[in-house]
N, C-alpha and C positions, 0 to 999 in steps of 0.2 A: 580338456583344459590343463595347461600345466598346474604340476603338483607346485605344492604353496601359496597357492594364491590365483587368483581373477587378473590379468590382465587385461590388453586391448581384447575386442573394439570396448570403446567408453560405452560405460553403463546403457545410455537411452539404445544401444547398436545391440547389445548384449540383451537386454529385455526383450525387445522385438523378436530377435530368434528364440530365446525362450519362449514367446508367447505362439512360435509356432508349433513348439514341442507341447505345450500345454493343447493347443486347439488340437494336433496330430492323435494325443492323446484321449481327445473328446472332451476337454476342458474347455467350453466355450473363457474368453475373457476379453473383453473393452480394453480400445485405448487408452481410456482414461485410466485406467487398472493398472494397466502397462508402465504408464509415465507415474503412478506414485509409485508406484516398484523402485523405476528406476530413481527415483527422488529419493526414496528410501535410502539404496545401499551406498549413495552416494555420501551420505549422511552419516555412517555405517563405517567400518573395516572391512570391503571387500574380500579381504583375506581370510578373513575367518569364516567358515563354513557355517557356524548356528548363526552367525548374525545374516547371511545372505536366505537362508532357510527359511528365519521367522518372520525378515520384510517380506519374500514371498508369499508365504502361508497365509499372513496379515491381511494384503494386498488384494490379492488373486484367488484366495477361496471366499465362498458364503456360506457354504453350505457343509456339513458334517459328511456327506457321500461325497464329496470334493475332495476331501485329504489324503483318499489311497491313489488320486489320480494324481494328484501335486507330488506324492513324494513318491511315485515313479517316473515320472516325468523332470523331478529334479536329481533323482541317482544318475538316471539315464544323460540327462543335459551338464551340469555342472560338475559331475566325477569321474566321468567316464567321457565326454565330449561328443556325445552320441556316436561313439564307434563300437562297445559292447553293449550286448542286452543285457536288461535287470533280470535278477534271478525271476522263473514263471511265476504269475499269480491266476487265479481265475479274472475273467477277462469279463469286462462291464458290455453288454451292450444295450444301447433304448431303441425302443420304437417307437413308432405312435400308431393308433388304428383309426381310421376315417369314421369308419360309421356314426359311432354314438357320439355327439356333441355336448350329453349333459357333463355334468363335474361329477367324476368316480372318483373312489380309493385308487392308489395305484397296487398291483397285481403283482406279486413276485413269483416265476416258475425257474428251475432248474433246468436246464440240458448239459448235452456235451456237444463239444464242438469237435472240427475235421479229428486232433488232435489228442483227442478225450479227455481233453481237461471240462473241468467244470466251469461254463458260462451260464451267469445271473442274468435272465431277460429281466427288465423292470416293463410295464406297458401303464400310460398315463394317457387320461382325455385333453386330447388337442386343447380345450377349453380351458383344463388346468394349466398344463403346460406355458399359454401363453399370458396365463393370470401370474406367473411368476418370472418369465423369463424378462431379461433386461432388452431394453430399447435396442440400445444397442447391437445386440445379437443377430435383431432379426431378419427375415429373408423378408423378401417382396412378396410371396404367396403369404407369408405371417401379415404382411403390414394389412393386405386385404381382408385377414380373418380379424385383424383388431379394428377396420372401421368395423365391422358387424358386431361385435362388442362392445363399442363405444355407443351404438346408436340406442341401447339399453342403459348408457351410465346418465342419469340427469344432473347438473349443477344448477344447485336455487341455494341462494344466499338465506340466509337468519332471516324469518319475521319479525316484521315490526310493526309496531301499530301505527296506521293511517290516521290523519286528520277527520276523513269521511266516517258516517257514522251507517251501520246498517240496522235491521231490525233483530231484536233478539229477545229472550225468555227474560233474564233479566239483565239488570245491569241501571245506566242512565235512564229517567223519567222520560217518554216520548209523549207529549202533551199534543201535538195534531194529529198523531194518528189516533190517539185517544179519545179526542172530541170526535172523530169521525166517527169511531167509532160507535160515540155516544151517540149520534143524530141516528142510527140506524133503529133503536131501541128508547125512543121517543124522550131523547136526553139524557137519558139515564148512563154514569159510566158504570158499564154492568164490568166491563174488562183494560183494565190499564194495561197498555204498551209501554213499552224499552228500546232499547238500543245501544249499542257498544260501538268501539271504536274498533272500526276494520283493521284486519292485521293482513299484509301483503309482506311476499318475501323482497328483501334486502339488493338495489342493484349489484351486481358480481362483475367487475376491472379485473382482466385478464393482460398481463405484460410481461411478455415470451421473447427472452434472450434468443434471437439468430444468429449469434454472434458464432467464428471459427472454433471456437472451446466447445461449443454446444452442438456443434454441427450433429454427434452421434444418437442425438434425443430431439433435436428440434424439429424432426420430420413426422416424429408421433406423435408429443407437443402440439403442433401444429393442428396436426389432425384430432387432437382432444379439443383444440378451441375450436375447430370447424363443427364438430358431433356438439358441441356446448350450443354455437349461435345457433345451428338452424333448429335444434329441439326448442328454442321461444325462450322466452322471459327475460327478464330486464338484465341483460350482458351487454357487456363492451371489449373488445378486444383490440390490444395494440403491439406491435414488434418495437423491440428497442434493441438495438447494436448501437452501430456509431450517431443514430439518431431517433426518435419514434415517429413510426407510422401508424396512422389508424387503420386497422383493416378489418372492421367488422364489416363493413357493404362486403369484401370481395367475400368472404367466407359463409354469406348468407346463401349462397348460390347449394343447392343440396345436392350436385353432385360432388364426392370428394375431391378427386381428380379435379376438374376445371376448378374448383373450389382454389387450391392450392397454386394452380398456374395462374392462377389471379394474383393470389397471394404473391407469391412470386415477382410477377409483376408488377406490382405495385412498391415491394420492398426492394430499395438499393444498395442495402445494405446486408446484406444474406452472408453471413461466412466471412465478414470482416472482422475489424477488431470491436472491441466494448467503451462505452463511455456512459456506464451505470447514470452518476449523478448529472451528468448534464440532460440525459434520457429521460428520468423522473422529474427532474427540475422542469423540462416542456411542459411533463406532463398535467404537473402539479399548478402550472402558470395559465395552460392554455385551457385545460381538460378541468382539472380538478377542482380548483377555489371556484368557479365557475357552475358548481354544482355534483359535477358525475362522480365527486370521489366524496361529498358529503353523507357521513352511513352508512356507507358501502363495504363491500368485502373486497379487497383489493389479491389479488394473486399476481406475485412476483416468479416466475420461474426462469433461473439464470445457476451459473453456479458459483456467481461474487469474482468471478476476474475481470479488474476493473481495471482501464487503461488512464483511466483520467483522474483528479486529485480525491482522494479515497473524503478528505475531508467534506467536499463537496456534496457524496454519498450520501453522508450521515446527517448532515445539515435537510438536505432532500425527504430521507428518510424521516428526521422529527416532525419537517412537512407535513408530509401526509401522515401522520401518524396521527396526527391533530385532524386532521378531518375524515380520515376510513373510522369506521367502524371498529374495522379487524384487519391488519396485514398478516396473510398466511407467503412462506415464500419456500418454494422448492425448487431444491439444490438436488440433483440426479446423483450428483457425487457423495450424497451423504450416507448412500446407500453401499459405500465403500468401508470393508471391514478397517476399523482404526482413525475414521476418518475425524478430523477435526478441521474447523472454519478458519484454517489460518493464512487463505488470497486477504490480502488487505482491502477489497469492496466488501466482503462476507464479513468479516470481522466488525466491518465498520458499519454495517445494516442492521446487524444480528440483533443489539440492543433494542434497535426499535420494530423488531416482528414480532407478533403475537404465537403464529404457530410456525414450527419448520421441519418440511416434510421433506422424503426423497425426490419422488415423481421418476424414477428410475424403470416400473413397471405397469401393467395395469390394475395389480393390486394397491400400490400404492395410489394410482388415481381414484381408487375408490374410497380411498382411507383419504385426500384430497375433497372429496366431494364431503365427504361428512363433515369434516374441518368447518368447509365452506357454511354448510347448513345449521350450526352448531350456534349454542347460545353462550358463549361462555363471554368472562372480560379478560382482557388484557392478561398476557401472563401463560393461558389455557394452553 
């Protein structure tokens, strides 16, 4: 790079080949990563070395074994132009090993490599590994190992007590099973009966942005409400981009695969643009006052870039807020170091969610499912 400063290409050009130096590096990073970076230094003095350093660092790491890989990959990219190497360090490499599928510690050994420098193996259980890594990342032999992970994660909404009443130790007076009782024991009530009010879990409304923003998460997404319908219980699933679809029939089908070419099929909207409020507004019109959203746990998953009037949004949003139970809503993006809600759909929703998750990994979906299950009010 010339000395003094960051020239062409413009920032979003410039990020991009950083983000190859970063992966070259072993840095995995998302597009989404990518584009606050560049939103970052745009914002920023390009010229100045620390301010382009800490949007990076911000942006593009998560993790504390992240930071010796970012700041050789940034000596290497932005002071040197990738044409000298950085002074030696010892040298990172992972593996993973097949065999064992339960969740280990991860393992630290030493070697030497061709070289004799010292390389750090780290070795982690495949199972771990994709309990943290981001969506985004993953390869297609990944995507296969997370439906088999999914098919252990359950979603059941909050108990609630039912109207019907069952039998129990104590609780409510049950007068005809007690006179039954009585006739047996020549009228005598030798033993009074009870009864409480049945407690069943809470319907769970699932509404998963397809929208182009989302493309790099809506494909596991997906596949969490497909693992959600066909384990049972009282779910609803719908895609919302530039309009909503129901697609809990196509997703009942238990194979993944067909599962999703259904899906597919069904939505004409896949990888378009967003129209949050008009999307919840169907929902809320056709679906919801009508019953499905009365009590319920509603789950939003989008990341708030909304194409249509934000006020709309929020209007939609007090909607249902008045008839769920609970709005849980995740945003994959939030799982972005520095990240704040400020797309004008997210800003203007945010007020009326109860919980707001990332949904960026499978740990967070499991942190999702508890949400879901939880008894808390408003606020939680």
């Amino acid at each position: 790079m010339p000395e003094g400063g960051i020239q062409a290409p413009p920032m979003l050009d410039a990020a991009v080949a950083f983000g190859r130096v970063l992966r070259g590096a072993g840095l995995r990073v998302g597009t989404d990563r990518l584009v606050e970076f560049a939103r970052a230094i745009e914002e920023m003095d390009p010229s100045r070395r620390d301010d382009v350093y800490w949007a990076g660092r911000i942006t593009l790491t998560s993790r504390p074994e992240d930071i010796e890989v970012y700041d050789r990959a940034f000596e290497l990219f932005w002071e040197t132009g990738g044409g000298a190497k950085p002074k030696p360090r010892p040298k990172i490499r992972l593996s993973v090993p097949q065999p064992d599928r339960s969740v280990m510690p991860p393992k630290k050994t030493v070697e030497k490599n061709e070289s004799g420098e010292e390389a750090v193996r780290l070795r982690y259980s495949p199972v771990e590994v994709l309990r943290h890594k981001d969506f985004a990342l993953y390869s297609p032999e990944e995507f296969a190992e997370l439906q088999r992970l999914l098919a252990d994660l359950r979603l059941s909404g909050a108990l609630r007590k039912s109207r019907r009443l069952e039998p129990a130790t104590r609780g409510r007076h049950d007068p005809r099973r007690t006179l039954r009782g009585a006739m047996r024991t020549g009228g005598e009530a030798v033993r009074h009966r009870f009864r409480k009010a049945r407690v069943q879990p809470r319907r769970v409304v699932l509404l998963c942005d397809v929208s182009g923003s989302m493309a790099p998460y809506s494909r596991a997404l997906l596949r969490f409400l497909h693992a959600s319908v066909v384990a049972g219980g009282r779910l609803e699933a719908f895609s919302i981009g530039t309009r909503l679809t129901r697609i809990t029939r196509e997703l009942t089908t238990r194979d993944p695969d067909r599962a999703l070419r259904q899906t597919a099929g069904a939505v004409q909207d896949i990888s378009g643009g967003t129209r949050l409020g008009d999307a919840i507004k169907e929902f809320v019109d056709r679906w919801g006052q009508r019953g499905m959203a009365r009590g319920a746990v509603v789950v939003i998953f989008s990341d708030g870039w909304d194409r249509g009037d934000v006020s709309v949004l929020a209007e939609q949003m007090q909607r249902l807020g008045r008839l769920a139970y609970r709005i849980v809503w995740v945003n994959p993006l939030k799982a972005a170091p520095g990240y704040k809600p400020l797309a004008g759909g997210m800003a203007a929703a945010l007020p009326h969610v109860d919980v707001f998750l990332s949904g960026h990994n499978f740990e967070s979906l499991e942190e999702l499912a508890r949400a879901v299950a939880a008894a808390t009010e408003r606020g939680g």
